[in-house]
LUMDOLUM-443155 format. One line per 2 residues: number of its first residue (from 1); for each residue x negated, y negated, z of N, C-alpha, C, O. Coordinates in nm, 4 decimals. Layout:
REM residues N
NUM) X:Y:Z:X:Y:Z:X:Y:Z:X:Y:Z; ...
REM end
This chain:
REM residues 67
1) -0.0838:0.1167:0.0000:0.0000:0.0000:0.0000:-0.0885:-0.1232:0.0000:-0.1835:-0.1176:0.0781; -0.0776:-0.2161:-0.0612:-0.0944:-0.3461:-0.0788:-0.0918:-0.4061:0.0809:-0.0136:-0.3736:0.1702
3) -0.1898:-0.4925:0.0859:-0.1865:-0.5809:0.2388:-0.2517:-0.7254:0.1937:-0.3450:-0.7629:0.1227; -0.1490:-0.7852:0.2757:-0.1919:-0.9191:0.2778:-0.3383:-0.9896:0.3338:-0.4261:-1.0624:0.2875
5) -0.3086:-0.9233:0.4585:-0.4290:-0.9238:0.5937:-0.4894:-1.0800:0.5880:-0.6040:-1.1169:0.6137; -0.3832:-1.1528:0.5491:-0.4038:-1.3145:0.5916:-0.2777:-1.3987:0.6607:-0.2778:-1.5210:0.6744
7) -0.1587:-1.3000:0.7059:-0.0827:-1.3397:0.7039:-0.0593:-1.4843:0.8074:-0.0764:-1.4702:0.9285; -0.0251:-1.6023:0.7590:-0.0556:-1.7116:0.8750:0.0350:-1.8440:0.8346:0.0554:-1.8237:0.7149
9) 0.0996:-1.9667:0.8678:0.1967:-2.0213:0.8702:0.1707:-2.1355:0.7241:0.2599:-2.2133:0.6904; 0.0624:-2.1292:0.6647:0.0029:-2.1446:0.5424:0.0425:-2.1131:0.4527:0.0890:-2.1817:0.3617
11) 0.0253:-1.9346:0.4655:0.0600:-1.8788:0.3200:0.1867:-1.8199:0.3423:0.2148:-1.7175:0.2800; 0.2828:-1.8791:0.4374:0.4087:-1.8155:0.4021:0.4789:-1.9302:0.3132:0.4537:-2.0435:0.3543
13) 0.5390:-1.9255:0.2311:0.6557:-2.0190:0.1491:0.7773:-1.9951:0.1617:0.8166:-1.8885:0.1143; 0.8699:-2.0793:0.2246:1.0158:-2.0846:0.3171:1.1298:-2.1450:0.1583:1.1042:-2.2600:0.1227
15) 1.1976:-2.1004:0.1086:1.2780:-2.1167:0.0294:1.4231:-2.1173:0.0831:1.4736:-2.1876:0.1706; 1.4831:-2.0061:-0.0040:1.5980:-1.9099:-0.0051:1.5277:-1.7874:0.0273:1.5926:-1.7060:0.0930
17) 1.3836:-1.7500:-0.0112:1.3549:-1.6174:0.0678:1.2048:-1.6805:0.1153:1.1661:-1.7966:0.1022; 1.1546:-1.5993:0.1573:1.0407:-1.5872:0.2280:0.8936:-1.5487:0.1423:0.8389:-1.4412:0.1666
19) 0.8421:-1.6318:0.0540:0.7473:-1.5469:-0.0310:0.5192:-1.5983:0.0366:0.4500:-1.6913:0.0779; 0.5143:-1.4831:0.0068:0.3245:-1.4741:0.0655:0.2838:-1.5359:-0.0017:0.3395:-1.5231:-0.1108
21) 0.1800:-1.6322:-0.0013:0.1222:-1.6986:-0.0759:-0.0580:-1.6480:-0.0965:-0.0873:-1.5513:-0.0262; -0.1674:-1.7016:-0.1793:-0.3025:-1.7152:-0.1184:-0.3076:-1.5153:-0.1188:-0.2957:-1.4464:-0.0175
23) -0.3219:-1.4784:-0.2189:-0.3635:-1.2839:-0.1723:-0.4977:-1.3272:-0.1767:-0.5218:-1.2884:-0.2910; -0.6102:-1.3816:-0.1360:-0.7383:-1.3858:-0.1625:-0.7999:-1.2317:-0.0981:-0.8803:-1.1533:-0.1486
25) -0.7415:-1.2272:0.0058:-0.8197:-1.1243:0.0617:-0.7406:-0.9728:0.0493:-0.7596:-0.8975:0.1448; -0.6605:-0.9271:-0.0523:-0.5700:-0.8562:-0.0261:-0.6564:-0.7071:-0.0241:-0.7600:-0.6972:-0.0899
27) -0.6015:-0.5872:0.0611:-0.6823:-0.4984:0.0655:-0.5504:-0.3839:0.0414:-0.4442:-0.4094:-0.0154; -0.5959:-0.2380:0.1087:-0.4916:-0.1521:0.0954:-0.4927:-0.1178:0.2026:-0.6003:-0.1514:0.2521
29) -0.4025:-0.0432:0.3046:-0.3874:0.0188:0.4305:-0.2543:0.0696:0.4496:-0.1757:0.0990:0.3595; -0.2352:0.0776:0.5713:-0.0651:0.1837:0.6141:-0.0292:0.0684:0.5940:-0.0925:-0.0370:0.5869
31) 0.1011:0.0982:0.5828:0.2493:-0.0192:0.5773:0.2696:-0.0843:0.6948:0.3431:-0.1826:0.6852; 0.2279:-0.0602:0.8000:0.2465:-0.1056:0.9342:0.1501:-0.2361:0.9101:0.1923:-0.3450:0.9490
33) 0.0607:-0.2305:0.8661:-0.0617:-0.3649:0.9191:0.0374:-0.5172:0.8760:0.0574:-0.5976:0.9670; 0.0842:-0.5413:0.7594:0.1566:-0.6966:0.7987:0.2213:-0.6821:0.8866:0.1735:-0.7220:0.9928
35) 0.3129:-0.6409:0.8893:0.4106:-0.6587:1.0193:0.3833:-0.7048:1.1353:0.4353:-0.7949:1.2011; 0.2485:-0.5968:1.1668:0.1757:-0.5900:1.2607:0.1177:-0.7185:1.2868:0.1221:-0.7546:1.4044
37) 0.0635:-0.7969:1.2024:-0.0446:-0.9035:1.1472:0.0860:-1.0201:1.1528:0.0816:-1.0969:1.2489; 0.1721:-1.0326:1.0798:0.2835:-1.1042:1.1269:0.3179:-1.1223:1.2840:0.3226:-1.2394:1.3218
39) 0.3416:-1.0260:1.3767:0.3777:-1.0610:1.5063:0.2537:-1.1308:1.5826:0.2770:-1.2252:1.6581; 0.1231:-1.0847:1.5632:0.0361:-1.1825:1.6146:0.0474:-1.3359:1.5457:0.0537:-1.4307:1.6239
41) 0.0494:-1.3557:1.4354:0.0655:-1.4889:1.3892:0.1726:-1.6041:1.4391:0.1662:-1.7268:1.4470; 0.2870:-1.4935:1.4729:0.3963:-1.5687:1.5210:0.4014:-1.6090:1.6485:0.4732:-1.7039:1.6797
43) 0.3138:-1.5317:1.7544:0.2959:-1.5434:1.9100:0.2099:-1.6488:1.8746:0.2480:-1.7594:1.9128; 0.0833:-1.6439:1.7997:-0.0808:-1.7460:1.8030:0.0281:-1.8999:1.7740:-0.0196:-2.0130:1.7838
45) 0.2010:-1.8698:1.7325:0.2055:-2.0084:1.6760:0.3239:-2.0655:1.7598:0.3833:-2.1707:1.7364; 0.3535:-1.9577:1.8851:0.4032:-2.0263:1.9988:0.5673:-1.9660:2.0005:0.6650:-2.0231:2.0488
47) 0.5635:-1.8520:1.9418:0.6721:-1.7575:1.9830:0.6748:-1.6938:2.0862:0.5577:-1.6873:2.1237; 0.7419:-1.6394:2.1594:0.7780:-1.5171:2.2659:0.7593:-1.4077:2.1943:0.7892:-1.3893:2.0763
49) 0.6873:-1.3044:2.3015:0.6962:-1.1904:2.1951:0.8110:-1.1023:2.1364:0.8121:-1.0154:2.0492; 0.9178:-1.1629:2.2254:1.0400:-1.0578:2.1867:1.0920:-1.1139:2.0640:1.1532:-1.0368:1.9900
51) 1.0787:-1.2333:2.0298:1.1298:-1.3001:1.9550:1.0383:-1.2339:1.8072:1.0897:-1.1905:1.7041; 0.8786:-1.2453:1.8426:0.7733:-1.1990:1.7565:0.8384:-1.0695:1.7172:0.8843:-1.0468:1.6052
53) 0.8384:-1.0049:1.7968:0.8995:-0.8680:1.7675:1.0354:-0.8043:1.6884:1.0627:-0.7036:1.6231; 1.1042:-0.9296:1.7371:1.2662:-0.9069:1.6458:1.2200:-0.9387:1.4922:1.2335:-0.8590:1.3994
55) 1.1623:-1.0709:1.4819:1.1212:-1.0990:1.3564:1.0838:-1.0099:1.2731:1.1576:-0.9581:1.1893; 0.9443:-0.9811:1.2932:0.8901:-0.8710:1.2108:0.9862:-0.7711:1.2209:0.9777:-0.7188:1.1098
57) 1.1059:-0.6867:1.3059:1.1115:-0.5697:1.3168:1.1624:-0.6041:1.1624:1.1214:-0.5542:1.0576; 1.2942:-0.7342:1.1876:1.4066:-0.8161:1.1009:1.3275:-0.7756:0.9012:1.3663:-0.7162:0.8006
59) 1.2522:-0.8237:0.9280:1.1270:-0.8773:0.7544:1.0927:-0.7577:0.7030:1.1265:-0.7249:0.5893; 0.9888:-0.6456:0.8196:0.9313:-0.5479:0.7830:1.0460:-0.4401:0.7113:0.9867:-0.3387:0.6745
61) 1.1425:-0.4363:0.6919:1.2381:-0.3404:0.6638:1.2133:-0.4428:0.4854:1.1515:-0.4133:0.3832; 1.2655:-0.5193:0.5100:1.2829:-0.5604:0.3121:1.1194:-0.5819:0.2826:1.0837:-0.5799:0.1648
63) 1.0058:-0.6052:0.4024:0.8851:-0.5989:0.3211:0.8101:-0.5153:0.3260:0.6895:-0.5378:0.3372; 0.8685:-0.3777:0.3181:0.8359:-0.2271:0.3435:0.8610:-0.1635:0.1699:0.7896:-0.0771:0.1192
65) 0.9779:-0.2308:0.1017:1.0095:-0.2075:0.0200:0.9780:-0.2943:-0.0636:1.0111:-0.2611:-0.1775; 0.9298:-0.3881:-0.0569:0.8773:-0.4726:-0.1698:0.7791:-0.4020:-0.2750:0.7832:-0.4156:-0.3973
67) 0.6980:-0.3306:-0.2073:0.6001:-0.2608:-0.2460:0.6595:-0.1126:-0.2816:0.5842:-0.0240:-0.3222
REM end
Protein backbone atom coordinates (compact mmCIF):
# COMPACT_ATOMS: atom_id res chain seq x y z
CA UNK A 1 0.00 0.00 0.00
CA UNK A 2 0.94 3.46 -0.79
CA UNK A 3 1.87 5.81 2.39
CA UNK A 4 1.92 9.19 2.78
CA UNK A 5 4.29 9.24 5.94
CA UNK A 6 4.04 13.15 5.92
CA UNK A 7 0.83 13.40 7.04
CA UNK A 8 0.56 17.12 8.75
CA UNK A 9 -1.97 20.21 8.70
CA UNK A 10 -0.03 21.45 5.42
CA UNK A 11 -0.60 18.79 3.20
CA UNK A 12 -4.09 18.16 4.02
CA UNK A 13 -6.56 20.19 1.49
CA UNK A 14 -10.16 20.85 3.17
CA UNK A 15 -12.78 21.17 0.29
CA UNK A 16 -15.98 19.10 -0.05
CA UNK A 17 -13.55 16.17 0.68
CA UNK A 18 -10.41 15.87 2.28
CA UNK A 19 -7.47 15.47 -0.31
CA UNK A 20 -3.25 14.74 0.65
CA UNK A 21 -1.22 16.99 -0.76
CA UNK A 22 3.02 17.15 -1.18
CA UNK A 23 3.63 12.84 -1.72
CA UNK A 24 7.38 13.86 -1.62
CA UNK A 25 8.20 11.24 0.62
CA UNK A 26 5.70 8.56 -0.26
CA UNK A 27 6.82 4.98 0.65
CA UNK A 28 4.92 1.52 0.95
CA UNK A 29 3.87 -0.19 4.30
CA UNK A 30 0.65 -1.84 6.14
CA UNK A 31 -2.49 0.19 5.77
CA UNK A 32 -2.47 1.06 9.34
CA UNK A 33 0.62 3.65 9.19
CA UNK A 34 -1.57 6.97 7.99
CA UNK A 35 -4.11 6.59 10.19
CA UNK A 36 -1.76 5.90 12.61
CA UNK A 37 0.45 9.04 11.47
CA UNK A 38 -2.83 11.04 11.27
CA UNK A 39 -3.78 10.61 15.06
CA UNK A 40 -0.36 11.82 16.15
CA UNK A 41 -0.66 14.89 13.89
CA UNK A 42 -3.96 15.69 15.21
CA UNK A 43 -2.96 15.43 19.10
CA UNK A 44 0.81 17.46 18.03
CA UNK A 45 -2.05 20.08 16.76
CA UNK A 46 -4.03 20.26 19.99
CA UNK A 47 -6.72 17.58 19.83
CA UNK A 48 -7.78 15.17 22.66
CA UNK A 49 -6.96 11.90 21.95
CA UNK A 50 -10.40 10.58 21.87
CA UNK A 51 -11.30 13.00 19.55
CA UNK A 52 -7.73 11.99 17.57
CA UNK A 53 -9.00 8.68 17.67
CA UNK A 54 -12.66 9.07 16.46
CA UNK A 55 -11.21 10.99 13.56
CA UNK A 56 -8.90 8.71 12.11
CA UNK A 57 -11.11 5.70 13.17
CA UNK A 58 -14.07 8.16 11.01
CA UNK A 59 -11.27 8.77 7.54
CA UNK A 60 -9.31 5.48 7.83
CA UNK A 61 -12.38 3.40 6.64
CA UNK A 62 -12.83 5.60 3.12
CA UNK A 63 -8.85 5.99 3.21
CA UNK A 64 -8.36 2.27 3.44
CA UNK A 65 -10.10 2.07 0.20
CA UNK A 66 -8.77 4.73 -1.70
CA UNK A 67 -6.00 2.61 -2.46
Amino acid sequence: MLLHTDVNPANVRIGSSAVLVDWAAVGRGAPFVNPCDFVICLIASGHLPGEADYYARTASTAWLHIF
